[in-house]
C-alpha angles and dihedrals in degrees: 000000000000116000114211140180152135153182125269087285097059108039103097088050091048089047088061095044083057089049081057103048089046097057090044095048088230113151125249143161121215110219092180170230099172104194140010096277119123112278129175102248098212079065089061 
């Protein structure tokens, strides 16, 4: 299993990682963040 996550800058980018890993069943688990909002990233 792959864990992934980032702050607000990365999401989208981290939102299309997820697409790939997806098409290709291969197992992750999202840590956050979960939208665009401001988000301090050391939490992440």
């Amino acid at each position: 299993m792959i864990a992934i996550g980032s702050d607000h800058g990365g999401y989208r980018l981290k939102e299309e990682i997820k697409k790939y890993l997806d098409e290709k069943n291969i197992e992750y688990k999202d840590l956050g963040c979960f939208d665009e909002e401001r988000v301090d990233y050391p939490g992440f």
